[in-house]
N, C-alpha and C positions, 0 to 999 in steps of 0.2 A: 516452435517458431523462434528464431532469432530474436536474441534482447538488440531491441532499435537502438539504444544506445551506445550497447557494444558495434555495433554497425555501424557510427559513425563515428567512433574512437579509431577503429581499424584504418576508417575512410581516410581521415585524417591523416594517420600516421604513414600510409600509402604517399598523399599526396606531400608532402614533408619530405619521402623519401625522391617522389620526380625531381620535386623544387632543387632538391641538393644536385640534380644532375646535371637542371637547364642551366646554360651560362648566363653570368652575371651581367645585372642590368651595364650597362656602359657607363664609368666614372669618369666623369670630364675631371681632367691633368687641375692640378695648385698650381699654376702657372706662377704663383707669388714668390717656390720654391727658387731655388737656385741647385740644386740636384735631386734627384731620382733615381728610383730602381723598378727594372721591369721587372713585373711582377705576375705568374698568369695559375689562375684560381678556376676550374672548374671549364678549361679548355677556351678562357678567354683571359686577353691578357689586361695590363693597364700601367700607367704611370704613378708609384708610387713613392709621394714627396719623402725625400729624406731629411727631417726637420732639424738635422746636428750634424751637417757633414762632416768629417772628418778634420780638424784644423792644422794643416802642415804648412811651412812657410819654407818658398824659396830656396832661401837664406839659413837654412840649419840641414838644407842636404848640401855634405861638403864631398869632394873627391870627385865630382861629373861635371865642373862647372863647362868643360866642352858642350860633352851634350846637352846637359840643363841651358847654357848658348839657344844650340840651334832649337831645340824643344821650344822656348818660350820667341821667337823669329817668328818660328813658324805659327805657331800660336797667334803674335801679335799679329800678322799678317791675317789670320783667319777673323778675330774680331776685327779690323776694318775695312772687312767685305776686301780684302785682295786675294790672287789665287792663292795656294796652301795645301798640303802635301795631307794626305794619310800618315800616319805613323806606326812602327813597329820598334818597340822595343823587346832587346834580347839580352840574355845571359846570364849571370851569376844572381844567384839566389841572394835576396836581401840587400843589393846594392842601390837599391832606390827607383827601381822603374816605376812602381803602382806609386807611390810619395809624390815622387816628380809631377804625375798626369796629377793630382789631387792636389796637389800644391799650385798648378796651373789653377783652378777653382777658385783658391783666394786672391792670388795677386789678378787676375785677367775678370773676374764675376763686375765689376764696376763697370766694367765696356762692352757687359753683354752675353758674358762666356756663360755655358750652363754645362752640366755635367749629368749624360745618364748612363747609367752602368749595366750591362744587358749580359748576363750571363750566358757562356755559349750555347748549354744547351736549349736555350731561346734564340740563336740565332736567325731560324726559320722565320721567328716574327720583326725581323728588321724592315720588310717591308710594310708591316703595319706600323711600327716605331714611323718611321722618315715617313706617313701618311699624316699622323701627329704633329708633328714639326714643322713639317712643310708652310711656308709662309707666314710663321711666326717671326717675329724682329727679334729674338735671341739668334746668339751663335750656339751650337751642341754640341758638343764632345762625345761622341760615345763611345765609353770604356771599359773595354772588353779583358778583362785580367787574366791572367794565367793563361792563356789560350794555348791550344793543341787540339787536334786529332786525332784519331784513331783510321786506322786503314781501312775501317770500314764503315766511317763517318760520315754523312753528307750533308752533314752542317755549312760544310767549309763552302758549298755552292751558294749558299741564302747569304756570304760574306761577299767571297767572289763580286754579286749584282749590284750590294752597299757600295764597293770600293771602286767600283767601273760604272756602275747604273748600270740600269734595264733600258728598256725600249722607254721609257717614260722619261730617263735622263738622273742622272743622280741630283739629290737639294741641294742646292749650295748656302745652305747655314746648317751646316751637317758634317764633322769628319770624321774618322775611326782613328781611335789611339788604342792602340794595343798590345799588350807586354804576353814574354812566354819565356820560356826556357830552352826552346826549341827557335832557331833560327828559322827555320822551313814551316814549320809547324804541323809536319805530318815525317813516323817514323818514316825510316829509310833502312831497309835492308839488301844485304851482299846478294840475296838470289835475283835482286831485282836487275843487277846489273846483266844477268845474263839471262835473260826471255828467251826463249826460243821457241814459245808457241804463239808471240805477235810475228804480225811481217816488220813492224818497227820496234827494234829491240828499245826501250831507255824510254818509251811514251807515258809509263807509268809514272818514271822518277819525274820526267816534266811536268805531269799533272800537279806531282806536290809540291814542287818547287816553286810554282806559278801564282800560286795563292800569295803568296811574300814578296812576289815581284808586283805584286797590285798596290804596294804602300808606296809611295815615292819617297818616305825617309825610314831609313834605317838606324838605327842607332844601338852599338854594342857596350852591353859594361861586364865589367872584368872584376875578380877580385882583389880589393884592396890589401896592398902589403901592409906589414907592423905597422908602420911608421902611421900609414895615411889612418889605419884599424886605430890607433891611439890618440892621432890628432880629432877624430871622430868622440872618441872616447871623453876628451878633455873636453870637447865644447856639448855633449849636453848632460858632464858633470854640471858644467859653469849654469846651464841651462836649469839643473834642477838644484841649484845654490847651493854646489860642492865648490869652492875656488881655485883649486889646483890640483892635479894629477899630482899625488905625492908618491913614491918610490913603490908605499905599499898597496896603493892603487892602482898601478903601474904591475906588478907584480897576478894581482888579483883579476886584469882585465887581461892579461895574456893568459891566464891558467881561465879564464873564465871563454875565452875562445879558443884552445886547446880543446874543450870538454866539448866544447858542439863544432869543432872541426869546419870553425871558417871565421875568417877574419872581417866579418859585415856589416854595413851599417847597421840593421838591423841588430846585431846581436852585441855591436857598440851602446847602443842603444839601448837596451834590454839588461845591461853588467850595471850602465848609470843609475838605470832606475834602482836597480836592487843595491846597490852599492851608496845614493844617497839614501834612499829609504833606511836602511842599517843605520847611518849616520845620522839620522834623526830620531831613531830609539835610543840609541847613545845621549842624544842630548847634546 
């Protein structure tokens, strides 16, 4: 006969293992936060507070002040309930798209702005996201980084519904800001131009192109030359209490973006740190 207690060791550990399966009870949102990250555990998702957003200012991404312009317009436009554009940011790596959307967070969070950041391969659940929000007196950003597709992706439809609404009507304290390297955001290939087993040749290329024509602003950044790569450099020397680009720092931040083959804010960025850091073992 069965030892009873081994019987209910087993029992237990059985039930331990369903528990881990069933989706988790429903975690009402820190609405106290001021951004978040979707977050989904056990085939259920939820709002979780990011309690140290990121702190970027404005005022220290230099070289876009066009676009950082119209970025914060539209913006201000969207916290005082007037209409206000989706967003897509494109292009060169490390020139401040994701900074700019999160630097929107500190300057605009006083009037209401909040920030959730919904990775794509979540996008399926932005209809539960904008369920959430819906009817709150916050404005949302949701911030979609890096974004792309793959050709055989269909993520890019649960965006599609975000950016145009369903049959229910999209929330209007709700927009998508979102950055990629991909202007389209779905590859494009040479065979595509010539189909010849649709009756419409070029229906596929429309489909991908179509998901970007859903933002109503577009905004391109380019990489910066020397000049704009140094004058970047200089100010967050100054920023981390170096006082001047001196000749040999000047020397150091060019060989220093030689080696990683791009002249970026980001990697302005990344030569200061390392370069005051040295300078304070120095003494």
């Amino acid at each position: 006969m069965a030892d009873p207690d081994r019987l209910v060791q087993r029992a237990e550990e059985v039930l331990q293992r369903l528990e881990a399966l069933l989706p988790r009870p429903v975690v009402p949102p820190d609405w106290s936060a001021r951004a978040w990250r979707w977050r989904k555990r056990n085939g259920s998702g939820e709002l979780q507070a990011v309690l140290h957003p990121h702190a970027v200012r404005l005022a220290d991404l230099l070289g876009v002040d066009d676009r950082k312009a119209v970025l914060c317009r539209n913006t201000l436009q969207f916290v005082r309930g007037l209409p206000a554009n989706n967003v897509l940011l494109t292009g060169a790596r490390g020139t401040g798209k994701s900074s700019l959307i999160k630097a929107l967070l500190a300057e605009f969070a006083p009037q209401g702005l909040r920030l959730v950041e919904v990775d794509k391969h979540d996008l399926g659940d932005l209809p539960d996201i904008a369920a959430l929000l819906m009817g709150r007196p916050e404005r949302f950003l949701l911030f979609c980084d890096d974004l792309s597709f793959e050709a055989d992706d269909l993520g890019y439809k649960a965006l599609k519904v975000a950016l145009d609404g369903s049959i229910t009507g999209a929330a209007d304290n709700m927009l998508v800001y979102a950055t990629s390297n991909r202007r389209h955001l779905m590859p494009e290939f040479m065979a595509e131009n010539l189909e010849y087993d649709e009756i419409r040749p070029g229906d596929t290329v429309e489909e991908k192109v179509s998901l970007s024509e859903r933002f109503g602003i577009w905004l391109s950044f380019y990489p910066f030359d020397q000049d704009e790569y140094l004058d970047i450099v200089r100010h967050w020397l100054r920023f981390f209490g170096v006082a001047r680009l001196t000749p040999q720092a000047r020397r150091a931040a060019l060989q220093w973006a030689q080696g990683r083959g791009s002249c970026s804010g980001r990697v302005a960025w990344q030569f200061a740190r390392d370069w005051a850091g040295q300078r304070g073992l120095l003494g």
